[in-house]
Every structure is written in structure tokens, then in C-alpha cells.
ROKOLTI-119989 format. One record per residue: residue number from 1; x, y, z of N, C-alpha, C in turn; residue in three letters. Coordinates in steps of 0.1 Angstrom, whole numbers, plus 5000, padded with zeros to 4 digits. Layout:
// residues N
NODE,k,nc1,nc2,nc3,cac1,cac2,cac3,cc1,cc2,cc3,r
NODE,NUM,X,Y,Z,X,Y,Z,X,Y,Z,ALA .
...
***
This chain:
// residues 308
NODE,k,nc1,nc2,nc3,cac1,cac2,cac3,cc1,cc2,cc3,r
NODE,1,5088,5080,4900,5075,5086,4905,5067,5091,4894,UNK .
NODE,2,5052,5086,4894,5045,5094,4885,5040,5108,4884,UNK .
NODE,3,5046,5116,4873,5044,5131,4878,5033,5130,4862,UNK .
NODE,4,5025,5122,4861,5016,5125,4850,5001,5130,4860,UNK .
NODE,5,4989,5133,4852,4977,5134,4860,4971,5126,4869,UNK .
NODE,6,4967,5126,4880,4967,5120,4894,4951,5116,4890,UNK .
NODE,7,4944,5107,4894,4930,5104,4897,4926,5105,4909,UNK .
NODE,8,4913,5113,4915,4917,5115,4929,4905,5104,4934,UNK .
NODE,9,4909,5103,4943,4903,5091,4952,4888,5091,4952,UNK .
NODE,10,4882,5100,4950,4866,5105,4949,4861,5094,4932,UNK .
NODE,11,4873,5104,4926,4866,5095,4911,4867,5081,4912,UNK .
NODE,12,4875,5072,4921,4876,5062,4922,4860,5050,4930,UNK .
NODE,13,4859,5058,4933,4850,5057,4945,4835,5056,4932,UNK .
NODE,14,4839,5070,4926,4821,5064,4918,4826,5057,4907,UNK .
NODE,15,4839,5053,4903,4844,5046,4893,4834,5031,4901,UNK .
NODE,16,4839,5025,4911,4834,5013,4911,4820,5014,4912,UNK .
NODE,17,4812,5025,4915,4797,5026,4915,4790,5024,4903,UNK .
NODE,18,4802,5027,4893,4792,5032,4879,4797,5023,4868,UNK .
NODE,19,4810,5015,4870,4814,5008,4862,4805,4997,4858,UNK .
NODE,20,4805,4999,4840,4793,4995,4833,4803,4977,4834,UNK .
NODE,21,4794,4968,4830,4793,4955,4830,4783,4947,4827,UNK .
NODE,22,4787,4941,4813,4797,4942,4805,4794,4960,4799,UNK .
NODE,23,4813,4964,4797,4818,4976,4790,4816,4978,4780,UNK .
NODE,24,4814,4991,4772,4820,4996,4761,4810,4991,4749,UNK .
NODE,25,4796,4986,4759,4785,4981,4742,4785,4990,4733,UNK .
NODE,26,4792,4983,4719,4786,4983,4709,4785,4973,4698,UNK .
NODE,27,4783,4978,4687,4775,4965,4673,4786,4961,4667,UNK .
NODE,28,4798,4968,4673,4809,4959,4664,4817,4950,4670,UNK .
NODE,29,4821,4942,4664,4830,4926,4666,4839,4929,4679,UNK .
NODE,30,4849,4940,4674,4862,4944,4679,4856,4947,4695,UNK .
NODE,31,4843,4955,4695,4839,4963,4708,4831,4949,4714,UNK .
NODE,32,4829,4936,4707,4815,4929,4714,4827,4922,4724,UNK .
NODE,33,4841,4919,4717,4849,4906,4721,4850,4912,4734,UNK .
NODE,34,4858,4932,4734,4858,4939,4746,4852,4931,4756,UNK .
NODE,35,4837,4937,4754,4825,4933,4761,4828,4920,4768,UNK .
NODE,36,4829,4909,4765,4833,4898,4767,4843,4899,4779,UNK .
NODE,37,4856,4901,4769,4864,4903,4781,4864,4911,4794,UNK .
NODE,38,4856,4922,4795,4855,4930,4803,4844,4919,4816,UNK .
NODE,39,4837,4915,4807,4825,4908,4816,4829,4902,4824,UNK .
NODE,40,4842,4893,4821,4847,4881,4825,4858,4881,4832,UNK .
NODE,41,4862,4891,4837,4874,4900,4840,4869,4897,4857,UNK .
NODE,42,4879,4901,4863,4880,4900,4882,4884,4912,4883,UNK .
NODE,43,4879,4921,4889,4886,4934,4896,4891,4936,4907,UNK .
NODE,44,4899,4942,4908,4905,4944,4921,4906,4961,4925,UNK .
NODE,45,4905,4966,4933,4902,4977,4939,4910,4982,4954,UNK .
NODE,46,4918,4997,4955,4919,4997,4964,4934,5001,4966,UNK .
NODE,47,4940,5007,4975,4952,5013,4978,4956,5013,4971,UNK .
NODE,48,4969,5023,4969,4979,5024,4964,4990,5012,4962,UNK .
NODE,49,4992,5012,4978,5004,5006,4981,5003,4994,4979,UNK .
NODE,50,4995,4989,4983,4990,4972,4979,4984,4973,4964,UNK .
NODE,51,4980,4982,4958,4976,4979,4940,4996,4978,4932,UNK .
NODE,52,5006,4982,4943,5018,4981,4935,5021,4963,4937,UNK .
NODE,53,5016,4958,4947,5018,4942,4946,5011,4934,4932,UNK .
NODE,54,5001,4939,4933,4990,4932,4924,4998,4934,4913,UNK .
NODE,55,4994,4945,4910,4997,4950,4897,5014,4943,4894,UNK .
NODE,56,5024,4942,4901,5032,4937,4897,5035,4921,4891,UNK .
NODE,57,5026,4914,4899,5024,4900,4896,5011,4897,4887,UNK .
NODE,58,5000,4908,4882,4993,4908,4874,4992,4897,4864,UNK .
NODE,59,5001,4898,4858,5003,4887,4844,5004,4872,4855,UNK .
NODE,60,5006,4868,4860,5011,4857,4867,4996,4850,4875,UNK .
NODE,61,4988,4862,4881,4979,4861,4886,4969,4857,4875,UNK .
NODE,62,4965,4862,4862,4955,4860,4849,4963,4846,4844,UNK .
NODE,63,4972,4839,4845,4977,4827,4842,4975,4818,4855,UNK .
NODE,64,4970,4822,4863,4965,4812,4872,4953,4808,4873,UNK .
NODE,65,4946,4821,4872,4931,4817,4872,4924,4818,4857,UNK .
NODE,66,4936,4823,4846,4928,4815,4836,4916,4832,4833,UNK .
NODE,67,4918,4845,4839,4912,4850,4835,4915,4864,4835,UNK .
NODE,68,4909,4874,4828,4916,4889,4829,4917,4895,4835,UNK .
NODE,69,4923,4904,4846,4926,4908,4866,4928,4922,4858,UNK .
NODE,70,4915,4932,4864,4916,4945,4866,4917,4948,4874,UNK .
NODE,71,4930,4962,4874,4932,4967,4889,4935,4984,4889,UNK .
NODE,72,4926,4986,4895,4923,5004,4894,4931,5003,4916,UNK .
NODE,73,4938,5015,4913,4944,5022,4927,4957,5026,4928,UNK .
NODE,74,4961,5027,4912,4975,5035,4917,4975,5051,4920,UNK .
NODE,75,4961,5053,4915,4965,5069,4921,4953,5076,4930,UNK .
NODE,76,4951,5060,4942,4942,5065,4949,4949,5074,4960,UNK .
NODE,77,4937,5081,4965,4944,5092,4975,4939,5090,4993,UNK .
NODE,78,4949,5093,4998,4943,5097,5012,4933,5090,5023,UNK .
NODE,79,4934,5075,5021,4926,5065,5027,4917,5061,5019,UNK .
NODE,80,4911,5072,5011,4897,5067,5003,4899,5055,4994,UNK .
NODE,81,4914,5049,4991,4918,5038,4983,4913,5024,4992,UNK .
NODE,82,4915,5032,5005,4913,5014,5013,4896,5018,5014,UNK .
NODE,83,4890,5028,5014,4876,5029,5018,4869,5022,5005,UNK .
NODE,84,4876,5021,4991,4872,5021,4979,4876,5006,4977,UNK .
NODE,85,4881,5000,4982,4886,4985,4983,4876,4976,4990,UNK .
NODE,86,4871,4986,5003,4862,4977,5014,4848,4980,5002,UNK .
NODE,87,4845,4987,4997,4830,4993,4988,4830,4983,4976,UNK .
NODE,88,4845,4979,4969,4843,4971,4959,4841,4953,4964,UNK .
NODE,89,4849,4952,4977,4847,4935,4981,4831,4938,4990,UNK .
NODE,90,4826,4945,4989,4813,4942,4999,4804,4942,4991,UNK .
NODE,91,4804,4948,4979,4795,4948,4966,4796,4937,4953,UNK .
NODE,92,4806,4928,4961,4808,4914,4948,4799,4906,4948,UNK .
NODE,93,4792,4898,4934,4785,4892,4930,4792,4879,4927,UNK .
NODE,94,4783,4869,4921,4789,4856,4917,4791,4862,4900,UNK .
NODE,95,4785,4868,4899,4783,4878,4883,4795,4886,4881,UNK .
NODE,96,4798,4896,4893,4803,4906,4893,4815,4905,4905,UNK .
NODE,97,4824,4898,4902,4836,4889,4906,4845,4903,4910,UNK .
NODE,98,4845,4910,4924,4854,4919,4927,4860,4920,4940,UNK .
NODE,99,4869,4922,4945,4879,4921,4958,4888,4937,4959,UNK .
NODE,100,4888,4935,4970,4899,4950,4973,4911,4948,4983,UNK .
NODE,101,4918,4959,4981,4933,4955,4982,4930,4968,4998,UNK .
NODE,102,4936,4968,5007,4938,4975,5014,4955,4979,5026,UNK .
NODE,103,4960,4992,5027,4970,4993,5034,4968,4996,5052,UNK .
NODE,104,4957,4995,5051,4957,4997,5070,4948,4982,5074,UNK .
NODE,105,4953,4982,5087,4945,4969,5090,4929,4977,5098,UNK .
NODE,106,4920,4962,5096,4906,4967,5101,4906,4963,5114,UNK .
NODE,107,4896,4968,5121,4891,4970,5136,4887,4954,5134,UNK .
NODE,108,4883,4946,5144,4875,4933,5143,4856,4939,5142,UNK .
NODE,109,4860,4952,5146,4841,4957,5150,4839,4959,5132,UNK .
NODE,110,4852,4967,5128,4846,4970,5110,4846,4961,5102,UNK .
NODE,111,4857,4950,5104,4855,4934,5098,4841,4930,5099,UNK .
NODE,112,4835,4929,5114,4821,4924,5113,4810,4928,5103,UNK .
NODE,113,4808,4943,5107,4802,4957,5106,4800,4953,5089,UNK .
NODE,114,4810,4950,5085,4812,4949,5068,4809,4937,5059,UNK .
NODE,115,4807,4928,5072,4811,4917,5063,4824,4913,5056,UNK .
NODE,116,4832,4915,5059,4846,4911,5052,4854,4902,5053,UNK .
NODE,117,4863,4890,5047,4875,4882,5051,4885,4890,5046,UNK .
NODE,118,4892,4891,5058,4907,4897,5055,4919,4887,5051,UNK .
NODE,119,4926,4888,5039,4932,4878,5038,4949,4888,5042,UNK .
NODE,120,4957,4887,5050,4967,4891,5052,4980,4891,5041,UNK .
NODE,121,4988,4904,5034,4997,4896,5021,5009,4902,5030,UNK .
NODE,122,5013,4912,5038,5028,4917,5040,5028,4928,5052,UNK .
NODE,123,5037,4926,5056,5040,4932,5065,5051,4945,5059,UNK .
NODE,124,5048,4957,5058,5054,4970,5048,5064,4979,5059,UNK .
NODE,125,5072,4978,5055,5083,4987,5063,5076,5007,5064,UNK .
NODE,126,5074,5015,5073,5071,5026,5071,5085,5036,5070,UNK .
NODE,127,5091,5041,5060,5100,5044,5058,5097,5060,5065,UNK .
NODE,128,5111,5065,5068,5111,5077,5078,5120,5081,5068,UNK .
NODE,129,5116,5099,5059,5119,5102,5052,5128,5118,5058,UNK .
NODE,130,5143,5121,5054,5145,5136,5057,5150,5138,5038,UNK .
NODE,131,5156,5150,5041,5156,5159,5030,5171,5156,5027,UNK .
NODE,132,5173,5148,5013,5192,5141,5010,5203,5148,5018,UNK .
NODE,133,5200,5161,5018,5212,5172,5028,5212,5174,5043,UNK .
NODE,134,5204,5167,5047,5206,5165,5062,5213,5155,5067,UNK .
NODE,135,5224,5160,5073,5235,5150,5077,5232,5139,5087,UNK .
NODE,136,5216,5138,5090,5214,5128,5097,5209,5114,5095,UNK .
NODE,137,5217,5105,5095,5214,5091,5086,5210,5082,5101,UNK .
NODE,138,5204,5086,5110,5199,5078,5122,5192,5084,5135,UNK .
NODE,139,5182,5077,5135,5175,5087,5146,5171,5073,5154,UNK .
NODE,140,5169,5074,5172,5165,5066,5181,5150,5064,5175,UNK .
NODE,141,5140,5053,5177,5122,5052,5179,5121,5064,5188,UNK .
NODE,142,5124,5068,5203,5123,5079,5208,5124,5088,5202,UNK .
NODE,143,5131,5093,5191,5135,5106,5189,5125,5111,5174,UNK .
NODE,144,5123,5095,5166,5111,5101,5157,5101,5103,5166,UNK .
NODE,145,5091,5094,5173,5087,5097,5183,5083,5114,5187,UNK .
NODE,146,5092,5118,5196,5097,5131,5201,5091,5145,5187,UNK .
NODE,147,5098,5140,5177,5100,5150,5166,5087,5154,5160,UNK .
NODE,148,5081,5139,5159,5066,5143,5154,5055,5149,5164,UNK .
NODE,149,5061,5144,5176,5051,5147,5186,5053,5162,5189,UNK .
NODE,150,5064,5171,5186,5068,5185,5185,5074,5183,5198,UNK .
NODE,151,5082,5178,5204,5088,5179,5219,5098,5182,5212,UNK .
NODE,152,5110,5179,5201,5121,5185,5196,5115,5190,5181,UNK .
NODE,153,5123,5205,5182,5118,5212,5176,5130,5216,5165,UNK .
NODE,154,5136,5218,5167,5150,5221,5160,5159,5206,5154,UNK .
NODE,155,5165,5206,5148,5178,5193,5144,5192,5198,5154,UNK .
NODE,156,5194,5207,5163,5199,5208,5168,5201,5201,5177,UNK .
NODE,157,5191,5197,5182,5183,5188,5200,5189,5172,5192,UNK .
NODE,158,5194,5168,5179,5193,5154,5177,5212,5156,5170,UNK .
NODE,159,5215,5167,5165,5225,5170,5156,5232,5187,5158,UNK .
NODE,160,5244,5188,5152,5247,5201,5154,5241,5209,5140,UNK .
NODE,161,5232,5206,5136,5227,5215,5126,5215,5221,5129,UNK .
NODE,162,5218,5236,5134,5208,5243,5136,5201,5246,5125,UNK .
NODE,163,5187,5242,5123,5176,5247,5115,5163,5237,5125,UNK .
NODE,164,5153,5247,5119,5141,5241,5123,5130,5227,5118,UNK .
NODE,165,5130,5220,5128,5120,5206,5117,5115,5212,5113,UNK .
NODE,166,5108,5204,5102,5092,5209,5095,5090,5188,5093,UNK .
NODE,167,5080,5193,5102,5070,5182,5101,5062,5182,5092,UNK .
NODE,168,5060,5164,5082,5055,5165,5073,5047,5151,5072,UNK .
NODE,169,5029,5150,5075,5025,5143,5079,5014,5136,5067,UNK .
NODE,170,5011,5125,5065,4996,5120,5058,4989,5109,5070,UNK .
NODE,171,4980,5116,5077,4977,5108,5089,4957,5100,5086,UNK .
NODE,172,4958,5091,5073,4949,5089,5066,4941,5076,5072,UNK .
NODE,173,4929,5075,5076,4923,5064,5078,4926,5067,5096,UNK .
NODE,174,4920,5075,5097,4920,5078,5112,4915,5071,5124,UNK .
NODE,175,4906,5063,5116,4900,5055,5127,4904,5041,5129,UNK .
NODE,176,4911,5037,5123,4920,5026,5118,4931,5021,5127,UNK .
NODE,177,4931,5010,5131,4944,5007,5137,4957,5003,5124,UNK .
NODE,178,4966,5008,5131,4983,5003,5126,4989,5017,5125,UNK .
NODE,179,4995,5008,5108,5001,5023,5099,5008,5031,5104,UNK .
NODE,180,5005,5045,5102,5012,5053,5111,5013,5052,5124,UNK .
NODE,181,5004,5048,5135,4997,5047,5144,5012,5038,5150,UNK .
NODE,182,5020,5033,5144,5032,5025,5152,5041,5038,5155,UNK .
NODE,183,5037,5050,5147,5049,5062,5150,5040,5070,5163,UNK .
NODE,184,5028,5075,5161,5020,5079,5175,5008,5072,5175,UNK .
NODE,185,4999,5068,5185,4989,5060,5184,4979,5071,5183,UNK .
NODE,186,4978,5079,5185,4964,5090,5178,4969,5103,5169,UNK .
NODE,187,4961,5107,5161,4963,5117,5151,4964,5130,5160,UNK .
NODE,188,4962,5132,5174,4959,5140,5181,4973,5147,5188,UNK .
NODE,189,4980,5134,5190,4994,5132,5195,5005,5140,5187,UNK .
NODE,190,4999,5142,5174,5012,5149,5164,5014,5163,5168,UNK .
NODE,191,5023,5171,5163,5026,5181,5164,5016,5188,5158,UNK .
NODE,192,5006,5201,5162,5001,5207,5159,5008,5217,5148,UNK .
NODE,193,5020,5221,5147,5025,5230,5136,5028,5223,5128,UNK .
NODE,194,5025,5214,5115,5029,5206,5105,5019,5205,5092,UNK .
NODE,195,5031,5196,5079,5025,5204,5068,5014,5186,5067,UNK .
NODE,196,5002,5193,5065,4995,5178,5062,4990,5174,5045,UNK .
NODE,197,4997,5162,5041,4995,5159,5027,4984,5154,5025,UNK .
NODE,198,4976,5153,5015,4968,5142,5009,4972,5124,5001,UNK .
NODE,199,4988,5131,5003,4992,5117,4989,5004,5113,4992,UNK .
NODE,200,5008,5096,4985,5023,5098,4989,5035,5107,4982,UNK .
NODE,201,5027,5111,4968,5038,5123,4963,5038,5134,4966,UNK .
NODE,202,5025,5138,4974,5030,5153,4979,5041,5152,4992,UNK .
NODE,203,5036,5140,4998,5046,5137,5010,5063,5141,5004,UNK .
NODE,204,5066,5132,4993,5080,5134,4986,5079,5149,4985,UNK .
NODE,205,5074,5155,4978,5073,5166,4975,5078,5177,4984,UNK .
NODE,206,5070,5176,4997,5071,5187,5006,5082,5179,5012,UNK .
NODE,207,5089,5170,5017,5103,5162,5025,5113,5169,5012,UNK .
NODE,208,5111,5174,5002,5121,5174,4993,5122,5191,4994,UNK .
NODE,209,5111,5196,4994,5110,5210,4995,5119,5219,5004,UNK .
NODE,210,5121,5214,5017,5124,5217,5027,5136,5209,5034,UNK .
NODE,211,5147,5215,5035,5157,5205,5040,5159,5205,5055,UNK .
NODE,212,5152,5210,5061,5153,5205,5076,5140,5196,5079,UNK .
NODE,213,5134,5189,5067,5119,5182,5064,5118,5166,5074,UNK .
NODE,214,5112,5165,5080,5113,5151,5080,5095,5147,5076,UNK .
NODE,215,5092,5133,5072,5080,5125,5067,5079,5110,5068,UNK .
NODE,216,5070,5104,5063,5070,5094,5065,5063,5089,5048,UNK .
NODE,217,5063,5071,5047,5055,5066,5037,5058,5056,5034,UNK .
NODE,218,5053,5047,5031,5056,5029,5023,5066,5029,5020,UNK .
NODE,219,5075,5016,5017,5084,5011,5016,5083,5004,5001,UNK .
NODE,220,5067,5006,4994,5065,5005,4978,5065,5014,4975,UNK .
NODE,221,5065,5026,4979,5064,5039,4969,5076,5039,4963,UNK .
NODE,222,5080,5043,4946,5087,5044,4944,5093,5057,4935,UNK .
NODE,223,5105,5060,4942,5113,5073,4942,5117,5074,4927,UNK .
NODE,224,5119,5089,4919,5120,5091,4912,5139,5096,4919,UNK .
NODE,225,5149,5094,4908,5162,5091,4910,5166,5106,4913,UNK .
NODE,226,5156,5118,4909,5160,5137,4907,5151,5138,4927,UNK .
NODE,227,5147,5127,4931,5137,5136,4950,5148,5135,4953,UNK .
NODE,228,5150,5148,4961,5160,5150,4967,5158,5143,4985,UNK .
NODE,229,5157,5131,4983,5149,5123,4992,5161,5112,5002,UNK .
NODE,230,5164,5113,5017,5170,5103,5021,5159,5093,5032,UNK .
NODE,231,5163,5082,5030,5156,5072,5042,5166,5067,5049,UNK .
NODE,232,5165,5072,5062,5170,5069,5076,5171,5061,5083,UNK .
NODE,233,5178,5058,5088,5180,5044,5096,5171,5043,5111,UNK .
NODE,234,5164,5040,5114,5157,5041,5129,5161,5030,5144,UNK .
NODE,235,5165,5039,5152,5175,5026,5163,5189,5019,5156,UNK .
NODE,236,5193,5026,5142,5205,5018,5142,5202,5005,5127,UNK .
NODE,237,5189,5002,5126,5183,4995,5117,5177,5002,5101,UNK .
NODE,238,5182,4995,5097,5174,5000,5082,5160,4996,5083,UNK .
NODE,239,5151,4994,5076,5140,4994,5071,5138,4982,5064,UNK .
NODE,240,5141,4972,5065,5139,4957,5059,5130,4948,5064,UNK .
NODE,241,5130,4938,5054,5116,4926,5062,5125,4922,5072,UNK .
NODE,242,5139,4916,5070,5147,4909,5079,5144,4921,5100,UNK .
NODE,243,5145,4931,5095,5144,4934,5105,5132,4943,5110,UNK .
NODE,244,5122,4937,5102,5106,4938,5108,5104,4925,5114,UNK .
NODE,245,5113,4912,5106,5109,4905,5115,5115,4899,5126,UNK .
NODE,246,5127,4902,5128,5132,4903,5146,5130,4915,5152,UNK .
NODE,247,5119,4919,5149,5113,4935,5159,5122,4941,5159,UNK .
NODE,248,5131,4943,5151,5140,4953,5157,5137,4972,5143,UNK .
NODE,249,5129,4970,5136,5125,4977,5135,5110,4981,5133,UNK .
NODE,250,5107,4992,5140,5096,4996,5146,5083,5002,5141,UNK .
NODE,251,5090,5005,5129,5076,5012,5122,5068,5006,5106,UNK .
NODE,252,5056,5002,5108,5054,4993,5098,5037,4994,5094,UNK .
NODE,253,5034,4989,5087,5020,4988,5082,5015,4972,5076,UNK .
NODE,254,5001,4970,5079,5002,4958,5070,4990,4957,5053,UNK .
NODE,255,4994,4955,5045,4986,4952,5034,4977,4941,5031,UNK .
NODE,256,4969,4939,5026,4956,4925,5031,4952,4928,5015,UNK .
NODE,257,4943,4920,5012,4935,4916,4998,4922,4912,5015,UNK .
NODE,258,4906,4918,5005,4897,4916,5016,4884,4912,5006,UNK .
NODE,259,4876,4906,5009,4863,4902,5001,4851,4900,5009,UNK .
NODE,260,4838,4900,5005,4830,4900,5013,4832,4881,5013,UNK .
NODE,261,4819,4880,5026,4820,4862,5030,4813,4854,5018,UNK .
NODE,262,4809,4863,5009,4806,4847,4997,4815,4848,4986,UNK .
NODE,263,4829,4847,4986,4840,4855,4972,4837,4842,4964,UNK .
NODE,264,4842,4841,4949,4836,4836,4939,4852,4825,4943,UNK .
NODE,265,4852,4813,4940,4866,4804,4938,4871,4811,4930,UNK .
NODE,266,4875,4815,4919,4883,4824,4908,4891,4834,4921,UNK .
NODE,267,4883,4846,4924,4885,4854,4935,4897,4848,4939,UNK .
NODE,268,4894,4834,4953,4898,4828,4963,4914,4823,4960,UNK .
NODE,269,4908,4820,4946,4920,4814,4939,4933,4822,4934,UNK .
NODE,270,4928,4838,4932,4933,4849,4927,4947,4852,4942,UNK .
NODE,271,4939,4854,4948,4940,4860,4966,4953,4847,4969,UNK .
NODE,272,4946,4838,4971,4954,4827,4974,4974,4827,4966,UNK .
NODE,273,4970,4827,4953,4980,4829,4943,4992,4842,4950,UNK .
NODE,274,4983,4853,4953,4993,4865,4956,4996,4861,4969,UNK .
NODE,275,4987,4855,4981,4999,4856,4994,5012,4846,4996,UNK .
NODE,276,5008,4834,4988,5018,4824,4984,5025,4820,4976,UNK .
NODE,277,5025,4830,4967,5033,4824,4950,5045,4827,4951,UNK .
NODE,278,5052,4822,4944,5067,4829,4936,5072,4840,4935,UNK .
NODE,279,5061,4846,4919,5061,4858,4918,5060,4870,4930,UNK .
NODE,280,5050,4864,4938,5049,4877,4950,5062,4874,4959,UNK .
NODE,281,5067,4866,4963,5078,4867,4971,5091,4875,4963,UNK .
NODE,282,5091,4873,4951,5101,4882,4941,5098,4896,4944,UNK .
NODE,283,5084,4903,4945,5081,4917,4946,5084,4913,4959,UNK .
NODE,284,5076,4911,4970,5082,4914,4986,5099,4914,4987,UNK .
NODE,285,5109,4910,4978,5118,4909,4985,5124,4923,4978,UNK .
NODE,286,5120,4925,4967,5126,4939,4961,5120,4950,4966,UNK .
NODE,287,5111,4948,4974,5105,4962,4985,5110,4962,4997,UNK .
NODE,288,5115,4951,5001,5118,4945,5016,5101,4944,5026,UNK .
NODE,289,5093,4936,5018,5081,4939,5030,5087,4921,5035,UNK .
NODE,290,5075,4918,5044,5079,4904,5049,5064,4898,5048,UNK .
NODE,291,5063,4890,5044,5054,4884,5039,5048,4873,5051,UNK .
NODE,292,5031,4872,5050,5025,4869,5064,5021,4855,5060,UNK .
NODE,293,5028,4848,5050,5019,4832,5049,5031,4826,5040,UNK .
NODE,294,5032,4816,5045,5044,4804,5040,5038,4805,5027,UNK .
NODE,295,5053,4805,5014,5053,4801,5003,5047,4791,5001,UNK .
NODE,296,5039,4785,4990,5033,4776,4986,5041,4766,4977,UNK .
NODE,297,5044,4752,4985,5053,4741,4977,5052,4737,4965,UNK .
NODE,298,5061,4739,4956,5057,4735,4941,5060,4718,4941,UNK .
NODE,299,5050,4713,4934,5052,4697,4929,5063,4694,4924,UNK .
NODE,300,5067,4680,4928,5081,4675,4923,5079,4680,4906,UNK .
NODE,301,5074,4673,4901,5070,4675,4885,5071,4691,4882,UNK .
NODE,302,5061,4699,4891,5063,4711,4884,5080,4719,4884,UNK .
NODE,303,5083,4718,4897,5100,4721,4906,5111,4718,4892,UNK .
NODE,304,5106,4704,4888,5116,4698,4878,5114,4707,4863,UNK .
NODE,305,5099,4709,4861,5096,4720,4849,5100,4735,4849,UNK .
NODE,306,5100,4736,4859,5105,4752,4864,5123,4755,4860,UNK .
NODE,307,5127,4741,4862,5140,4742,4859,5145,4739,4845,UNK .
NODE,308,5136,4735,4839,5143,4734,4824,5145,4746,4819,UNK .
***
């Protein structure tokens, strides 16, 4: 986990407003070539959780399309990363080649509303977080259910360990269908006594603080080896693509790459590359998300080059 300085979702937001293009003018060689490359560059914008796909197949993606892939959002905050994703793909030029990455899905009214193509990349397991010392490694869908909603109040009512829950929520992008919204369908529905985060690391943070804690968060976030962090089994099921995709586990989110309706071929080509390539099925399978579009067939020729 990154415990360096966080950029909060605000600066991100006038980051794509103000970002100069071409960067960094000046009179020398070193700063012109910059210039260049910056100009020429594709950005990508936008969640967290989906900037950890990108960014991991990054190099793979700039060898496809042949050009330099910026990607600002690992330390967006609190929805404003997907709000900052839909602001960067609605504001792309044929000049100013930009797309965003988002973790909640859109309404079809804000799809219109926006202008947007949603290109779908995974289906993200929502991991149901307690505190490593709670002896409970399984809870019913009813019973997370129940716990968030404050009807059980104690670990007693699920286990014989008397202490009190502490509900620990990030209920972001409120108007939004999915996401959390598979654990209660309104933000209204939660327990009124609970601690509410801005981030996925405060979420770790406060589930670690507290050992009668329970939380929730992506199945990319990734854990620092000292959180004193367990993920629970729900109905009996782990948290895998295998068992997101025989429904048998319940709580999930999906990640998309989104652009306005005129994206540049580069873009198209970029987008295309991450929901079908290699590389990304290697990250989806080390996250366990499950992925929403058949791998893309490689040519006899290429198949046979891949293997030398």
C-alpha cells in the first residue's frame, strides 16, 4: 500500500483542466523533444481501481499503438476519479487524444446526458474486509447484508465473540448504479452509526484500527503485508472471477474505459488492446476480476513468434 503523499481527487480534477499541451515549453533541445512527446502522448484519466489495470499493461499498451499512454488516478479519491474520467473523455479532441477509466457503472440517462461510449473491461470482486483477529472467516450475503444495514449489532448475533461491529463504509458515487450498491441498494439503507472513509486506504486503515471492524473495497487494491487485514469468505465462496461468474458470489463492481462519441483510432485502438489482450488477462487473473470480452485471437504467424 502506498503510505507516501496522497493527491486528492480535487487536484486531479483541475489537473485535467489546466494541463498545458504541448508541456514543459522551453528553448532547450532536452525540454523541446519533452514537448513533443508530451503532445503526442494519449491520456488516460480516472479511478483508482481501473488506473491499477492500465497502468499495469501500460508498456504493452504504448507498443501497440506506437505511442506514449499517460495515466494520472492512482490517488484519486472518493468518486471524484470516475467524475474526473467522464470530464477527461468528454473533453477529447482529435488534437487532444484523452479517455477515462471508471469504477462504477453509468445510468443509460448519464451515458446520454454525456455523450459517452462505455467500453466494458471486468467484472471486480468487492472484497468484504474484518480485522486479521476476528475468528470469523465466513459470513451468509444475508448477514453482510444485516451488519451493514445495523440489524446485527454485535459479532455475537454471527459468532461467540462478544464485541461490538464498527461499521466501516466508502459509499462514493451515490447516484450511480452497482458497486457497493450489490451490498445495499441506497446509501440510506446503511447503518446510521458508522465510520465513513474518503479512500481505499483509510478504509484499510480504520478495518485495521478496530478489531471488531468490518469494510468493504476492490479486489485491486493492494495490501501492504504489516494491515492487519482479513478477506472473508461470503456464502461459503471466496471472492474470485470463477465465482463471480457462476453467481455464486455476490458482491462486485464493474470497471469500463469510457470516451466521448468521436475517440481518435489511436484511443480506439488503445481501449480495444486493454479489454482483449494477453497482457490484461495476466493482470485480471492475478486480481481475480473476470473479464467482459473474449480474448483476442493471435495469428498463426504471430502464435508461432510468441513461442520462440
Amino acid at each position: 500500500m502506498n503510505t507516501g503523499p496522497r493527491i486528492t481527487g480535487i487536484y486531479l480534477c483541475v489537473f485535467i483542466t489546466f494541463f498545458p499541451w504541448p508541456a514543459f515549453s522551453t528553448d532547450t533541445a532536452d525540454h523541446n523533444a519533452t514537448d513533443h512527446e508530451n503532445d503526442n502522448a494519449l491520456m488516460g484519466v480516472g479511478a483508482h481501481f481501473a488506473w491499477i489495470l492500465f497502468d499495469a499493461i501500460k508498456a504493452d499498451l504504448e507498443t501497440k499503438v506506437g505511442r506514449r499512454v499517460i495515466l494520472f488516478g492512482e490517488n484519486s479519491m472518493l468518486g471524484v476519479g470516475c467524475n474526473a474520467g467522464i470530464k477527461a473523455a468528454r473533453q477529447a479532441t482529435q488534437s487532444r487524444e484523452t479517455f477515462g477509466f471508471i469504477c462504477c457503472s453509468l445510468s443509460d440517462e448519464e451515458i446520454e446526458k454525456e455523450q459517452l461510449i462505455v467500453y466494458p473491461l471486468v467484472k471486480e470482486p468487492i472484497l468484504i474486509l474484518t480485522h486479521k483477529d476476528n475468528p470469523v472467516d465466513n459470513l451468509s450475503s444475508d448477514q453482510v447484508r444485516a451488519i451493514f444495514r445495523g440489524d446485527l449489532t454485535s459479532w455475537a448475533d454471527v459468532n461467540e465473540t462478544n464485541k461490538p461491529i464498527v461499521v466501516v463504509t466508502r459509499l462514493h458515487c451515490k447516484k450511480r448504479p452497482g458497486h457497493w450498491k450489490t451490498i445495499l441498494p441506497d446509501h440510506k439503507a446503511f447503518r446510521q452509526e458508522r465510520l465513513n472513509v474518503t479512500s481505499a486506504a483509510a478504509m484499510v486503515q480504520r478495518v485495521g484500527d478496530f478489531r471488531g471492524a468490518i469494510g468493504h473495497t476492490g479486489a485491486t487494491w493492494i495490501f501492504d503485508a504489516k494491515d492487519p487485514i482479513k478477506i472473508i469468505r461470503v456464502d461459503g465462496f471466496k471472492p474470485t472471477a470463477e465465482n463471480l461468474r457462476n453467481g455464486k458470489y455476490p458482491f462486485y463492481r464493474q470497471l469500463s474505459a469510457i470516451t466521448n462519441r468521436r475517440p481518435s483510432p489511436d484511443v480506439v485502438k488503445l481501449i480495444t488492446e486493454a479489454q482483449t489482450g494477453k497482457a490484461f488477462r495476466k493482470v485480471a487473473r492475478q486480481y481475480e476480476l473476470l473479464p467482459l470480452n473474449p480474448m483476442r485471437r493471435m495469428s498463426p504467424a504471430n502464435a508461432a513468434a510468441a513461442t520462440q
